[in-house]
C-alpha positions in Angstrom: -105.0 475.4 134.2 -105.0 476.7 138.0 -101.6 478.2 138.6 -98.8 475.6 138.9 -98.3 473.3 142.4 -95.4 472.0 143.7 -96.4 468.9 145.6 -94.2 466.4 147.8 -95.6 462.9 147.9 -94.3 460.9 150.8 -94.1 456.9 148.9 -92.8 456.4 144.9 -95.0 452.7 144.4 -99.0 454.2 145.0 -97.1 457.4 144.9 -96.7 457.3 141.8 -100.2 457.3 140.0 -101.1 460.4 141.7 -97.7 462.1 140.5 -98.1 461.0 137.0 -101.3 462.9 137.0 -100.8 465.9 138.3 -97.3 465.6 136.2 -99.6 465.1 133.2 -102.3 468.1 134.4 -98.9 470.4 134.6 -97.9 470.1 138.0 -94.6 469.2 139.6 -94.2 466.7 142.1 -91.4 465.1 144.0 -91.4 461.5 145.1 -89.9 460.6 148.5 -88.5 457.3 148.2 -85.8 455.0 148.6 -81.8 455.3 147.0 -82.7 452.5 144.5 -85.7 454.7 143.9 -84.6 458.1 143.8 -81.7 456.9 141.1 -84.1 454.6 138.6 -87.1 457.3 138.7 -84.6 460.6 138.4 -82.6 458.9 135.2 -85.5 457.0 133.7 -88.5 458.5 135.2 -91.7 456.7 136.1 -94.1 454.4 134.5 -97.9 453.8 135.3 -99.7 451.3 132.8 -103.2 452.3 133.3 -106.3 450.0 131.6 -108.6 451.8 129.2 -111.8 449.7 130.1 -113.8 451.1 126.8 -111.4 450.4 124.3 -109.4 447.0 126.0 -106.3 448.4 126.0 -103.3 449.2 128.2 -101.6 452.6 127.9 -98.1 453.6 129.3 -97.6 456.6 130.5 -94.0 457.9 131.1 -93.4 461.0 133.5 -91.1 461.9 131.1 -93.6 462.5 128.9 -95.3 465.0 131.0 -96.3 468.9 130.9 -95.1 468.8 134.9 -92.0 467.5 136.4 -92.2 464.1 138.1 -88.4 463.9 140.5 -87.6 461.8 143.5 -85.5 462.5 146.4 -84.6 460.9 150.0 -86.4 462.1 152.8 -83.4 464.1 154.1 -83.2 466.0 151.4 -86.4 467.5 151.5 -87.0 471.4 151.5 -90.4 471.8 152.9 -90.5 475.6 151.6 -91.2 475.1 148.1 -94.1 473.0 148.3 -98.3 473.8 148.3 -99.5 470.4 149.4 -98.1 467.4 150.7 -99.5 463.6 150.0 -98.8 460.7 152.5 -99.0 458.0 150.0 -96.9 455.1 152.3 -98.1 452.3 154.4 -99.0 453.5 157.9 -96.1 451.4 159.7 -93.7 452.5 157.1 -94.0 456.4 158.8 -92.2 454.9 161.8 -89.0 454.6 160.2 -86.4 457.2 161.9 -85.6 459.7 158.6 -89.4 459.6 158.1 -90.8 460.5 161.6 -88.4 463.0 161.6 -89.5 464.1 158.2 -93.1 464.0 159.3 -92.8 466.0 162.1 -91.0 468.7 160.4 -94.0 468.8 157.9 -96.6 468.9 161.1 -94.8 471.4 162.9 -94.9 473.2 159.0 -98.7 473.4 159.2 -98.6 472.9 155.1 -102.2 470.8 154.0 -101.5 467.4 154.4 -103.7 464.8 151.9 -103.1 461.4 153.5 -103.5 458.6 150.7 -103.9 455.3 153.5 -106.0 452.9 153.9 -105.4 454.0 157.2 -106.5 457.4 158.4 -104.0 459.2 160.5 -105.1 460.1 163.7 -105.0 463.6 163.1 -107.9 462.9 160.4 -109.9 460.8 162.5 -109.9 463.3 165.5 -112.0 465.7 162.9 -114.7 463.2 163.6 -117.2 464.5 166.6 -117.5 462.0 169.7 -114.2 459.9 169.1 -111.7 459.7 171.8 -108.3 459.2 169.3 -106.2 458.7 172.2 -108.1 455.2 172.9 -107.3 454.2 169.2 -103.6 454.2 169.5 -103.3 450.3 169.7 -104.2 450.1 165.8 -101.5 452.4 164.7 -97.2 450.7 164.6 -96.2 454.1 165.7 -99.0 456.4 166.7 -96.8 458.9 168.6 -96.0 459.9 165.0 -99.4 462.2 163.7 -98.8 464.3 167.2 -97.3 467.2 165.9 -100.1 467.2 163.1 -103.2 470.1 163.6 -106.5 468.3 162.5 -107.0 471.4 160.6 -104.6 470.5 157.8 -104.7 467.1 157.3 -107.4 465.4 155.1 -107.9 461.8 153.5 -107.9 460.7 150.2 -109.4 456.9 149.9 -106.9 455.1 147.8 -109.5 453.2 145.4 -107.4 452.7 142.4 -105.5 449.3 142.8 -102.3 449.0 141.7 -99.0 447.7 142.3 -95.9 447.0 141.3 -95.0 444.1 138.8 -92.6 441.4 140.4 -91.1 440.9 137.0 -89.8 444.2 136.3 -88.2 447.0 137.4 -88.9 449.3 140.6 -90.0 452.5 138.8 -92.9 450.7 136.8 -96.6 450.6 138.5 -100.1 448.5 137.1 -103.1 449.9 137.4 -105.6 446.9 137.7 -108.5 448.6 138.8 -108.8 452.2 137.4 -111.3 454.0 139.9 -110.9 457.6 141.7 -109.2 458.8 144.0 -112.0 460.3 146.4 -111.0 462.9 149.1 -112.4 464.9 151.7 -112.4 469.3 151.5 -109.6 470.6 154.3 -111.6 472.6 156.7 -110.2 475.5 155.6 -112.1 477.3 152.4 -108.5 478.1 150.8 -106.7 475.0 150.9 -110.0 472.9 149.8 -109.3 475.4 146.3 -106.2 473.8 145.6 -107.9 470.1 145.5 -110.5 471.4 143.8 -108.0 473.0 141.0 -106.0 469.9 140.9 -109.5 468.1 140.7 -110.4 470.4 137.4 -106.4 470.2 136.2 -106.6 466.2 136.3 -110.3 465.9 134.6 -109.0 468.5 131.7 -106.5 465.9 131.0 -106.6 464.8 126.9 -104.0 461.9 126.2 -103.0 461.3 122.7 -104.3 457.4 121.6 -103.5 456.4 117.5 -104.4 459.8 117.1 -107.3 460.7 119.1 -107.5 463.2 122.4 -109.3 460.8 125.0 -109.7 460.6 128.5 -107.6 458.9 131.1 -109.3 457.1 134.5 -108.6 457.7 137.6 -109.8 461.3 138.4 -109.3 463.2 141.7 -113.0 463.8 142.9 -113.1 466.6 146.2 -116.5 466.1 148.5 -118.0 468.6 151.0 -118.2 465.4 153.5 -115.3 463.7 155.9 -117.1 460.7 155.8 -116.8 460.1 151.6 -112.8 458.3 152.0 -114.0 456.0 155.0 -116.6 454.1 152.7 -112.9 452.0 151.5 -113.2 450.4 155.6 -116.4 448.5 154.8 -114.3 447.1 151.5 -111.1 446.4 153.4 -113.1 444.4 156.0 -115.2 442.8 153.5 -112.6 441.7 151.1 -108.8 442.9 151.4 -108.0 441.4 155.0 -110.4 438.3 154.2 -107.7 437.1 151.7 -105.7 436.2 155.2 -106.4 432.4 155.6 -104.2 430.4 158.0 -102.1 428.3 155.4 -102.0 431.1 152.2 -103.1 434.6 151.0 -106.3 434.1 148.5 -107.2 436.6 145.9 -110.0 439.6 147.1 -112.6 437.8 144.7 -112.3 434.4 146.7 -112.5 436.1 149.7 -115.5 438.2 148.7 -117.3 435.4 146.8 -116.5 432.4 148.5 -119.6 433.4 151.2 -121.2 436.2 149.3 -123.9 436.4 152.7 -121.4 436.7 155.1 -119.2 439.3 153.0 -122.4 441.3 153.2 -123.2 441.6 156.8 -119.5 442.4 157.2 -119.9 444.7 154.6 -123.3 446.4 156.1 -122.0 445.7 159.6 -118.5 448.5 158.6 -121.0 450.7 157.2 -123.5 451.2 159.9 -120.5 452.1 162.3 -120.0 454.8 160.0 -123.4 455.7 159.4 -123.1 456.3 163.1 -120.2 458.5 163.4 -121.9 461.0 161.0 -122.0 459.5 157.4 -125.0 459.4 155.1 -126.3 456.4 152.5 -125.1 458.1 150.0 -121.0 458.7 151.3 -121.1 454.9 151.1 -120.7 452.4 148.1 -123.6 449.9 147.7 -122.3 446.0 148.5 -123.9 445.0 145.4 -121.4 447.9 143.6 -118.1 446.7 145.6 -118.8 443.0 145.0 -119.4 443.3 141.3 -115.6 445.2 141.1 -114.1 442.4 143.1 -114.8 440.2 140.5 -111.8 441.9 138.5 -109.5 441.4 141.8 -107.9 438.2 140.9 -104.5 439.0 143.2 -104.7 439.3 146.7 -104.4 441.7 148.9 -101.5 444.0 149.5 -101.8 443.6 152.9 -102.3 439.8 152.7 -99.1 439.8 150.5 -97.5 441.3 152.9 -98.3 439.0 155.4 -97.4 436.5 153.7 -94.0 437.8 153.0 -92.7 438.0 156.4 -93.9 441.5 157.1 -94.0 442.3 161.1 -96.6 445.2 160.4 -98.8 446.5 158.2 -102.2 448.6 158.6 -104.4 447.7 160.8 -108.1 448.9 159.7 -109.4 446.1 161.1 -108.1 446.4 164.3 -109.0 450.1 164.1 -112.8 449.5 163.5 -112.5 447.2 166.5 -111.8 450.1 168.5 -113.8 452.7 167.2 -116.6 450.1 167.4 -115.4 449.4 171.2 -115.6 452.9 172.2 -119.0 453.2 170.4 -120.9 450.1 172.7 -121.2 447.9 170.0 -120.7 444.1 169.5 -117.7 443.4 167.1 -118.4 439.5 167.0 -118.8 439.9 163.3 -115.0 441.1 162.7 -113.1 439.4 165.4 -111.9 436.1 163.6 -110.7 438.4 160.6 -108.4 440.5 163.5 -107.5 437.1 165.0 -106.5 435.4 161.5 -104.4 438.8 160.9 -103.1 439.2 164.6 -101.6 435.0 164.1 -99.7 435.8 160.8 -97.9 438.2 162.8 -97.0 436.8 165.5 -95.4 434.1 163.3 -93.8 436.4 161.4 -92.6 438.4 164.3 -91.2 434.8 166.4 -89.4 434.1 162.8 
């Protein structure tokens, strides 16, 4: 094992799986959360029930089971000293919130690496990209004044592949893994703080969990790559599938809205990637459609954003819109994605006049 990181994650539901792991790997981690939260998780711990694809099974692991320490706190009782890394594992409109902008700033003015775990790249990420004017994506983001106390040199992304979520049956501190995949982020610019994400990286694969007996593997691995581009490959998905599931009368799982018109899932899908292609990725920093649509066979729920939508919520991310812009500013025709940003933009409003 590396030497032993203290790590503040900033969101206790995806949260979570990344702080069981590096719990498990030997690691501590603190989970910023909510009262309700911070009480259930500090007396009972957490729970992530993650599929074992090769043997059909469901394990549960408990963080109290764990080499590391897996806590939770509120925001405002953060002490920003102790930590090597912090993880932005929260919905981009939830970093609006007064204790948590102010928590946010104090961790940009900190300089400490920030790994951003969103759908949603934070600006601060996206300005690492060459030939992007951030300041005319600002109309995507609930709160973009937020990221502007955050240096471009310490803030990476980690694309957020695994899907899971909480239960509506049981209680808050328990998370589902339904699709087990990794966690795929991009190296810091700086030499020194891309070592600690690759010593986590090594910590989580050296992982063995006890099953009837038998050391075995666990999914959901934290992989580091050299290029910026590797965490944006999730837009082409999100556009393809996850803000599809938006109809105008109900949300409908990622598999309908992926396989109900497989050709036209693919152009979007081809369409997302060519824009990145663009900016400076390569074939092989993206997933193949054929790849992405055979998974989205196994996503029988919908969206969390459509889920969201369809629960009142008055923001939520806003990838879409965001690839609206960037394509904007790039020249390009974004016929292709506009009735999926005008579906999305009508929910709102009727949640927002509700």
């Amino acid at each position: 094992m590396s030497k032993k990181y203290e790590i503040l994650i900033l969101g206790a539901s995806y949260g979570s799986l990344l702080g069981i792991k590096l719990a498990l790997a030997g690691h501590n981690a603190d989970l910023v959360c909510l009262p309700e939260e911070v009480e259930l998780i500090n007396q009972e711990g957490a729970v992530v029930r993650l599929p074992i694809r090769d043997r059909d099974v469901v394990i549960e692991l408990r963080s109290k089971d764990c080499d590391g320490v897996l806590s939770a706190l509120g925001p405002n009782d953060v002490d920003l000293n102790k930590y090597d890394l912090i993880a932005l594992a929260m919905q981009e409109p939830q970093y609006g919130s007064d204790e948590i902008a102010k928590l946010l700033k104090d961790i940009g003015q900190s300089q400490l690496p920030c790994m951003s775990i969103m759908n949603m790249p934070p600006l601060p990420y996206i300005a690492r990209i060459e030939n992007l004017d951030t300041s005319k994506l600002h109309g995507a983001y609930t709160k973009p004044d937020v990221w502007q106390y955050f240096d471009p040199n310490f803030m990476t992304l980690c694309s957020p592949d695994p899907q899971a979520f909480r239960p509506p049956d049981e209680k808050i501190n328990v998370l589902q893994v339904g699709l087990p995949t990794n966690f795929k982020v991009a190296r810091f610019p700086s030499d020194g703080q891309t070592e600690i994400l690759r010593n986590l990286q090594a910590d989580i694969e050296n992982i063995k969990y006890n099953y009837l007996g038998e050391m075995i593997e666990l999914p959901v691995k934290l992989k580091v790559h050299e290029s910026i581009f590797v965490p944006l490959a999730k837009w082409s998905m999100l556009l393809a599938g996850n803000y599809r599931c938006v109809k105008p009368e109900n949300a409908v799982a990622i598999k309908e809205a992926v396989h109900a018109d497989i050709d036209l899932s693919k152009k979007i899908y081809q369409w997302v990637s060519s824009i990145a292609i663009e900016l400076g990725a390569i074939e092989t920093d993206q997933v193949p459609f054929e790849k992405y649509a055979a998974a989205a066979e196994s996503l029988i729920r919908p969206s969390s954003a459509a889920r969201a939508l369809f629960s009142g919520a008055k923001n939520i991310e806003r990838v879409d819109k965001l690839m609206k812009l960037i394509a904007t500013q790039m020249g390009k025709d974004t016929s292709i994605i506009d009735p999926i940003i005008t579906e999305v933009d009508r929910r709102l409003e009727i949640n927002r006049n509700s």
